[in-house]
N, C-alpha and C positions, 0 to 999 in steps of 0.2 A: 504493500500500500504506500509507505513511505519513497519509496524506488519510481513508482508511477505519479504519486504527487509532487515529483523532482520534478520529471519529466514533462508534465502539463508546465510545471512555471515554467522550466525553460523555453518551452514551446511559444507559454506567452509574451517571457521576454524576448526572445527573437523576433516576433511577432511585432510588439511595439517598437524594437528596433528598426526595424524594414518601413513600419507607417513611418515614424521618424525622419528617415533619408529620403521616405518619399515626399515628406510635405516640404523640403529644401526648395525652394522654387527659384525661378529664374534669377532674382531681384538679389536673393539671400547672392547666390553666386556672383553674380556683378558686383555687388558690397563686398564680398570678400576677396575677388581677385586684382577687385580696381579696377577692371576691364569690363567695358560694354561690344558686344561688335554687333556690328551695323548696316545692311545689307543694304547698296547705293546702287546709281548706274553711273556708270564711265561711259556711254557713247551716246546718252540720248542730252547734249545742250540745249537749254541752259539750266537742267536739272542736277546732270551730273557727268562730266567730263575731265578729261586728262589735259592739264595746262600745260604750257613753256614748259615747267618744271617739271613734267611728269608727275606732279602729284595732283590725285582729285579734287574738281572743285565745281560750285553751283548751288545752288539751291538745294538743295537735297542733301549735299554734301553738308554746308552750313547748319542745314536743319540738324543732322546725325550729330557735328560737333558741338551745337548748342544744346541738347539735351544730355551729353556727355560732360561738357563744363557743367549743369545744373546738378548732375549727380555726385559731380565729384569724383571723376573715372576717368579712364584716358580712354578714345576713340580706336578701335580695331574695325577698319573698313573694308569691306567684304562686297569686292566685285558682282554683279548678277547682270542677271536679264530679264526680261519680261518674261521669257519662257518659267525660269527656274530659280526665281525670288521666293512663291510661295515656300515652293518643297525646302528652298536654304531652309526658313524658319520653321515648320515640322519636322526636319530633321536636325534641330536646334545650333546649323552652322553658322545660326545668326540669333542672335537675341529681337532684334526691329529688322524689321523690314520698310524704310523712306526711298522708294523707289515709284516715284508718278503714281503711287498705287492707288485707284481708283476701286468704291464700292459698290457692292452690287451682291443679290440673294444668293446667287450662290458661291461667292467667294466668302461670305459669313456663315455659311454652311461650315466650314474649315478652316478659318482663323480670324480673332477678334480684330476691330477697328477703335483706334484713338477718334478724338473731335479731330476735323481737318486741320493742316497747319498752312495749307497754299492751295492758291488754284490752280487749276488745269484749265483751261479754255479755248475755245473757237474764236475768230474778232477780225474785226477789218483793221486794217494799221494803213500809216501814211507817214510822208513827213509831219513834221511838224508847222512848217509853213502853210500845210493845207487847213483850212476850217471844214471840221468837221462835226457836226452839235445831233448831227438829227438821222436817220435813215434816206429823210428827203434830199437831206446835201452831198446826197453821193447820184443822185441825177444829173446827166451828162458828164460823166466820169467815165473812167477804164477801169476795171479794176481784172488783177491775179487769181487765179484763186486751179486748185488741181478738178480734176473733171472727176466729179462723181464723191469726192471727198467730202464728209460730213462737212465742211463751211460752203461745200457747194449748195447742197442740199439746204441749211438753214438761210444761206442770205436767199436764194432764188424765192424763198418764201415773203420777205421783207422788203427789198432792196426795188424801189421805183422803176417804172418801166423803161426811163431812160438811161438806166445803168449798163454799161456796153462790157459781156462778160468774156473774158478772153481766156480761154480753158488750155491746161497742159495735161500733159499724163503723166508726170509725178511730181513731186513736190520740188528739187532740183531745177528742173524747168520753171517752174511757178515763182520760183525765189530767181532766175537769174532774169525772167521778164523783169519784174519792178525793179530789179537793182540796178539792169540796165535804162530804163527809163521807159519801157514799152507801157507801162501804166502807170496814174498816178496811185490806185489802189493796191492793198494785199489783202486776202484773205487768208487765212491760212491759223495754224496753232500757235499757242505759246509758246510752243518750244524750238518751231522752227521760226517764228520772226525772232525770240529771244537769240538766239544764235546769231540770226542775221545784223539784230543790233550788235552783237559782239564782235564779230568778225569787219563788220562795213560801219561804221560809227556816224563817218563820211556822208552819211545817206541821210541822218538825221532821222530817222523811223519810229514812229511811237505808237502806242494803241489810241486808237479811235472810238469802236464800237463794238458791244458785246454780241456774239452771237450763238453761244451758248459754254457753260461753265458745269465743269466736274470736278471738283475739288480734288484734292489728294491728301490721305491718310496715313497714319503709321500703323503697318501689320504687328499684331502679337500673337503669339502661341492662346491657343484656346487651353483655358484654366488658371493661366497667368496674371490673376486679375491685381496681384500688388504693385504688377511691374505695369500694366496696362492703368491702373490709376493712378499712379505718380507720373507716367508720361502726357495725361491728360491732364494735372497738374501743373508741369509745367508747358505746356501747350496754352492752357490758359492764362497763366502768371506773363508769358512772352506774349500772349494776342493782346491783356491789357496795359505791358508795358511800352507798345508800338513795336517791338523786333518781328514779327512776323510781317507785320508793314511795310519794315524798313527792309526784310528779306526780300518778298514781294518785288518791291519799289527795282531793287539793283538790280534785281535777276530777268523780274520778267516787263517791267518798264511801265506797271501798273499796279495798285496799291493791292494787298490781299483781299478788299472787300469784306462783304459779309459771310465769312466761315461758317459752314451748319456742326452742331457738335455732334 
C-alpha cells in the first residue's frame, strides 16, 4: 500500500511538473532570454526592405524595433514571405509576425491579431503641385493605374467620366508611365508609390485620394494571450503618443488614420 501510494504522488508530481513547463509561455521566454524575434519582409518597400547597408529597414521593420525597445529586448529579425510568415509563427520560428499582414476569417481560424498598427491601402497619388481635394478634380486628367488591379476596379467605380485611364499589365509598367511623365495620375498601392517616393524623391509624389484601406496587424501564436496583450498595449501607448503617425507619415507619405482595434 505504502509502495503504491509512493507511486500515485510521484505520478502526480510529475504530472504538475509537465503542466508547469507547459504554462511557460511565449512572453515568460522573451523576459528571460532578452530576445524577441520578429518575422519582417525584406523585399516588399516600403514595408520592409534591405538598405545601402544591407540591413532591414521600413515600416514594418521600425514597427518590430519599437515594440522590442518597449519590452526591453533586443530585436532578432527573421526574414519571411507572404507565402511562409504564418507557418514561421506556428512553428514558433518567430514570436510576431509585422509582415503587411492583413485580416481576415480564416487566417483567425489559426493565429490571433493585435489592434492595427498601419495601413495598407489602394489611393490615387500625384505630385504635389497638382490640387487635388475631390474625386471631381481628377476630371480631364490621365491617370496610371495596372489593368484589372484592385485600384482599377475601385477608382472605375468613382472616378468622373472625364478621367482618361491608361492601363498597363503590371505594376512596373504603371510606375515607369507616371514617373516618366505619361500621366499626371497614379493609382496604385502603398507600397508600390511608397517605394517610388523613395527611390524618385525628384518626382515630388504624395497621396491624394483614398480608394480603399486594409490595415495591417501583428500575428500571434493562438493561446499566447500575455504576449498578444502587452503588444496591444503598446500598440496603443504608441497610436496615443503620435509614433505610429509619425511611422505612417515617413514610410508611406500619409498619416496612419483611423486604426480599427
Amino acid at each position: 500500500m505504502t509502495s503504491m501510494l509512493s507511486r500515485r504522488l510521484l505520478i502526480a508530481g510529475l504530472s504538475l511538473f509537465a503542466l508547469g513547463a507547459q504554462a511557460q509561455t511565449a512572453l515568460d521566454t522573451i523576459t528571460k532570454s532578452k530576445t524577441i524575434k520578429i518575422a519582417i519582409p525584406t523585399d516588399y518597400p516600403p514595408y520592409g526592405f534591405v538598405g545601402p547597408d544591407m540591413a532591414p529597414q521600413g515600416l514594418d521593420v521600425a514597427m518590430a524595433q519599437l515594440i522590442a525597445a518597449k519590452l526591453g529586448v533586443k530585436t532578432e529579425l527573421v526574414p519571411v514571405t507572404s507565402a511562409n510568415r504564418i507557418p514561421y509563427l506556428q512553428t514558433k520560428k518567430a514570436d510576431l509576425v509585422i509582415s503587411t499582414l492583413g485580416k481576415n476569417p480564416e487566417r483567425e481560424k489559426v493565429i490571433n491579431f493585435s489592434a492595427a498598427y498601419a495601413p495598407f491601402y489602394q489611393a490615387v497619388f500625384a505630385a504635389k503641385s497638382l490640387s487635388i481635394k475631390s474625386w471631381a478634380d481628377l476630371g480631364g486628367k490621365s491617370v496610371a493605374v495596372t489593368r484589372g488591379a484592385m485600384e482599377d476596379q475601385e477608382l472605375g467605380k468613382v472616378a468622373p467620366s472625364t478621367l482618361e485611364f491608361k492601363r498597363f499589365e503590371d505594376n512596373n509598367a504603371t510606375i515607369a508611365a507616371f514617373a516618366a511623365g505619361q500621366t499626371q495620375l497614379l493609382a496604385t498601392s502603398a507600397a508600390v508609390a511608397g517605394n517610388l517616393m523613395q527611390r524618385k524623391p525628384e518626382l515630388n509624389t504624395e497621396y491624394k485620394l483614398l480608394l480603399k484601406d486594409s490595415p495591417c496587424f501583428v500575428g500571434v501564436l493562438k493561446g499566447e494571450d500575455a504576449l498578444l496583450a502587452k503588444v496591444n498595449q503598446i500598440i496603443a501607448a504608441a497610436k496615443a503618443a503620435g509614433e505610429l503617425e509619425a511611422l505612417s507619415k515617413k514610410w508611406l507619405g500619409r498619416g496612419a488614420g483611423d486604426l480599427p482595434l
